[in-house]
C-alpha positions in Angstrom: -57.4 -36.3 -81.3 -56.9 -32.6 -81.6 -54.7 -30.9 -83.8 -53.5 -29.1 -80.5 -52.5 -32.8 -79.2 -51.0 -34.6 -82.6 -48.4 -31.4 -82.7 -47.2 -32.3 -78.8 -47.2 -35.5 -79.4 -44.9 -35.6 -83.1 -42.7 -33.1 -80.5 -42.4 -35.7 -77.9 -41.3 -38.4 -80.9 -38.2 -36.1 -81.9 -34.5 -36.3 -80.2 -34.8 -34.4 -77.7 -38.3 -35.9 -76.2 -40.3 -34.3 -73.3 -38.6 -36.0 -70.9 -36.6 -33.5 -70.7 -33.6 -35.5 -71.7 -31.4 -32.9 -74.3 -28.0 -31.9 -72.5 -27.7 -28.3 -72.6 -25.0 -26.6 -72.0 -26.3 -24.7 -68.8 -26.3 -28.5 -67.4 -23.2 -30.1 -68.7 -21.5 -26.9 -67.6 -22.8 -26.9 -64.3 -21.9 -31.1 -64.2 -18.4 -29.9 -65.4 -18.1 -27.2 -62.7 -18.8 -29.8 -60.0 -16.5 -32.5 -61.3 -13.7 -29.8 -61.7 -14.2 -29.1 -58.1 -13.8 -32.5 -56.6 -10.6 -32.9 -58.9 -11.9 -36.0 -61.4 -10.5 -34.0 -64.2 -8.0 -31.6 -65.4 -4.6 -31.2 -65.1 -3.4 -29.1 -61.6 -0.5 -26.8 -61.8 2.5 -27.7 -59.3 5.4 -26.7 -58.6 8.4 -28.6 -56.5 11.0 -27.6 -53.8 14.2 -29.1 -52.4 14.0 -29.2 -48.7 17.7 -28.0 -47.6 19.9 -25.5 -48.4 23.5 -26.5 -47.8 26.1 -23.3 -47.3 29.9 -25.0 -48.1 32.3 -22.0 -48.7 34.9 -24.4 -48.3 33.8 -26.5 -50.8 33.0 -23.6 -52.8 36.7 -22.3 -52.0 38.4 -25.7 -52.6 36.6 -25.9 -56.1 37.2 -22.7 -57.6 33.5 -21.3 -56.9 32.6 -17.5 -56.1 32.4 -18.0 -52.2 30.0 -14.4 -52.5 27.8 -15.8 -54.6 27.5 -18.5 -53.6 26.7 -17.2 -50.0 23.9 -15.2 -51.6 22.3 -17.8 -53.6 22.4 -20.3 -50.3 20.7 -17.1 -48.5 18.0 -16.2 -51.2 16.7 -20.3 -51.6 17.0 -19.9 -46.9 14.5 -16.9 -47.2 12.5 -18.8 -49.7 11.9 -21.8 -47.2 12.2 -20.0 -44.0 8.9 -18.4 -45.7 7.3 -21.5 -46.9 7.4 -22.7 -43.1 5.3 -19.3 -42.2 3.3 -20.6 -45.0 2.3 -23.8 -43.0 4.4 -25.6 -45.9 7.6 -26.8 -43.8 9.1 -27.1 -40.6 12.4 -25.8 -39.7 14.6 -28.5 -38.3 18.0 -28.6 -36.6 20.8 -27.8 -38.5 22.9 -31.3 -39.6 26.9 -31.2 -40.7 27.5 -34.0 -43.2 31.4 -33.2 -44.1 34.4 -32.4 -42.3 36.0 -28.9 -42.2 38.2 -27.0 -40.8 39.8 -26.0 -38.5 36.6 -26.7 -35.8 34.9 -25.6 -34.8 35.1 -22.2 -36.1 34.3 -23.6 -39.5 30.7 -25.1 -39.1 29.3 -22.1 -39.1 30.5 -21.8 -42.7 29.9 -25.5 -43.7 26.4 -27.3 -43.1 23.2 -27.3 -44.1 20.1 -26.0 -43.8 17.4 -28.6 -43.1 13.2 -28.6 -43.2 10.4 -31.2 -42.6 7.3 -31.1 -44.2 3.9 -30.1 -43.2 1.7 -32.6 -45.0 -1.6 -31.6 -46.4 -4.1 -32.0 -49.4 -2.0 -29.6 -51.6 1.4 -30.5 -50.6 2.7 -33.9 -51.8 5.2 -35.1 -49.7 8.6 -37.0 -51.3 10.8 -36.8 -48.9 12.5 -39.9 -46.9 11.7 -38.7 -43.5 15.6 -38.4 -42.7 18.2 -35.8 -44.1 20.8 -36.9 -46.2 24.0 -35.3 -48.0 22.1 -34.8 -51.3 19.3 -32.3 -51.3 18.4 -33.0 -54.3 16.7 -36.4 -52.8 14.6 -34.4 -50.9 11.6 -32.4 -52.3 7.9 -31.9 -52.0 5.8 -30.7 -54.8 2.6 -28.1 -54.1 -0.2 -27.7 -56.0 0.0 -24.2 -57.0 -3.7 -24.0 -58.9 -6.4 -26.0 -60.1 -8.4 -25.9 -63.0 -12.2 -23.8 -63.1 -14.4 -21.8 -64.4 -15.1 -24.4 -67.5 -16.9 -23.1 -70.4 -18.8 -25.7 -72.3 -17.7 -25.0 -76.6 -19.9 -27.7 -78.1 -22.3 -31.2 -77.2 -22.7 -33.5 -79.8 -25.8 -35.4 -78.9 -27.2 -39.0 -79.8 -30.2 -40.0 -78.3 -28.9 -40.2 -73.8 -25.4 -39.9 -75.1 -23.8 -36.9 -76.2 -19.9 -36.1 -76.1 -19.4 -32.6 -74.5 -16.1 -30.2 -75.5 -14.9 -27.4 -73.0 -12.4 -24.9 -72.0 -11.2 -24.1 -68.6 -9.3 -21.7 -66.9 -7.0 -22.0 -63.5 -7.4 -20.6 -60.1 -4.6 -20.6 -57.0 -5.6 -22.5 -54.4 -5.3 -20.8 -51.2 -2.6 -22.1 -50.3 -0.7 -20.8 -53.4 -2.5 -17.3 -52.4 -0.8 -17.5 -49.1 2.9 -18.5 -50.2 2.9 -15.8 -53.1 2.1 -13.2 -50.4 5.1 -14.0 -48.4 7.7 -14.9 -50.7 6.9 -11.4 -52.8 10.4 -10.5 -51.6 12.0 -13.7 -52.8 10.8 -13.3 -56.4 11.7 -9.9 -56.5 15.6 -10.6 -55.9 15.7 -12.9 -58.7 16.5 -10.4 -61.1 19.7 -9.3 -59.5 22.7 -9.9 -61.9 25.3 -12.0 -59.1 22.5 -14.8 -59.7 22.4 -14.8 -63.4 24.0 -17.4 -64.2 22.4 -19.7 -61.3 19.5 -19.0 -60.0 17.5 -20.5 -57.0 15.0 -23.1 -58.5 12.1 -21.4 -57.4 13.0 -18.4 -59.7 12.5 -17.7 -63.3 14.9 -19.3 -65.4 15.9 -22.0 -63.2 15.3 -25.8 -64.1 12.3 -25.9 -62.2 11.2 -22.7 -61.5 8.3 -21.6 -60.5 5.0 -20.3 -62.4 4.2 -16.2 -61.8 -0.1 -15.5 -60.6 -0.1 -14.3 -64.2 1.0 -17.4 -65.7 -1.2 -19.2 -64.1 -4.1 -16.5 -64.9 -3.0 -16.9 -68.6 -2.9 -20.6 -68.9 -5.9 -22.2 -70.5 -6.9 -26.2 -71.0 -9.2 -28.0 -73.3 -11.0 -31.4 -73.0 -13.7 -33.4 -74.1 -15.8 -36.2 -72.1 -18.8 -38.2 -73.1 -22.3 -37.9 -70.6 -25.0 -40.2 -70.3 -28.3 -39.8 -69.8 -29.7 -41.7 -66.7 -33.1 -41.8 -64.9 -31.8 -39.2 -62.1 -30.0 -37.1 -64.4 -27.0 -36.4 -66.9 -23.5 -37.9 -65.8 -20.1 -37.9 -66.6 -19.0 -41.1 -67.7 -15.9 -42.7 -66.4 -13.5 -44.4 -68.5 -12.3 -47.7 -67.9 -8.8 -47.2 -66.3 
């Protein structure tokens, strides 16, 4: 045997093999990045709405409120859905009186709510009861505003066809998150305006669930770590046992 041939062949006997079978990180990342996109991993950024607006200046009246702002924060979270429904998001439905005022009917027009349906679709996750009741706060849907990408592999600890990969990822909007933040630039602008200090709209910053800016969601950043093994078509991810 040559000494040409002993050299390849001590090569062949090491970890890696010429089989070809090492994980390198232009693969695993590649196997990440096509996992990422079918959604097997990674946490996806959402954000939820309520589904009517109700605008009660009695009740506001009878209970001590601000009827002005009141009016304007009913009006601000209206634009916000009226836009969603341009968005594809939601359906304007016919407005529904749940209380009695008065005197009637000169009063309704004061005193009802606002109502929406949902356009169901991949992003948009749909928990609402299909009927409008006299609590909005039973009635929501929650969107996906981003998903994770771009995944950067940071490390692969290998042994033999198993190896444990670590990586970082980034988030991008999904499209339809590209089309809502479009329309509902307006909305987000009057947010800052001091009659809504003190409650805000809960899409707005500062509210209990408000929701994240394009450059939070730029900034954001995830970790993770998943094992791969080494089969006779390739690497692949392997699931864990739920």
């Amino acid at each position: 045997m040559s000494r040409k041939m002993v050299v390849i062949l001590a090569l062949c006997l090491g970890v890696t093999g010429c089989s070809g079978q090492q994980l390198t990180r232009s693969t695993a990342q590649r196997i990440l990045r096509e996992n990422m996109a079918s959604g097997q991993f990674g946490e996806e950024i959402k954000a939820e709405t309520h589904l009517q607006v109700r605008l009660d200046e009695q009740f506001w009246r009878e209970n001590g409120f601000n009827v002005e702002t009141g009016k304007l924060h009913a009006q601000l979270f209206l634009s916000f859905l009226n836009h969603l429904a341009e968005a594809g998001v939601l359906q304007k439905a016919p407005d529904t009186f749940w209380y009695e005022c008065s005197p009637q009917p000169e009063c309704k027009e004061h005193n009802k709510w606002f109502n929406f349906s949902v356009i169901t679709s991949r992003d948009v996750e749909d928990f609402s009861k299909g009927m409008f009741i006299s609590n909005e706060n039973l009635e929501y849907i929650r969107i996906v505003l981003a998903k994770p990408s771009n995944p950067t592999v940071t490390g692969i600890t290998q042994e033999g066809n198993n190896a444990t990969v670590e990586f970082t990822y980034g988030y991008s909007p999904t499209p339809l998150y590209a089309r809502i933040a479009q329309l509902t630039k307006d909305d987000f602008a009057k947010c800052s305006i001091p009659e809504i200090a003190s409650e805000k709209p809960l899409f707005c910053p500062g509210s209990n669930s408000s929701w994240p800016s394009e450059n939070d969601i730029a900034a954001k950043k995830g970790t993770g770590s998943l094992q791969f093994k080494k089969y006779d078509d390739g690497w692949r991810i392997v699931k864990e046992e739920q």
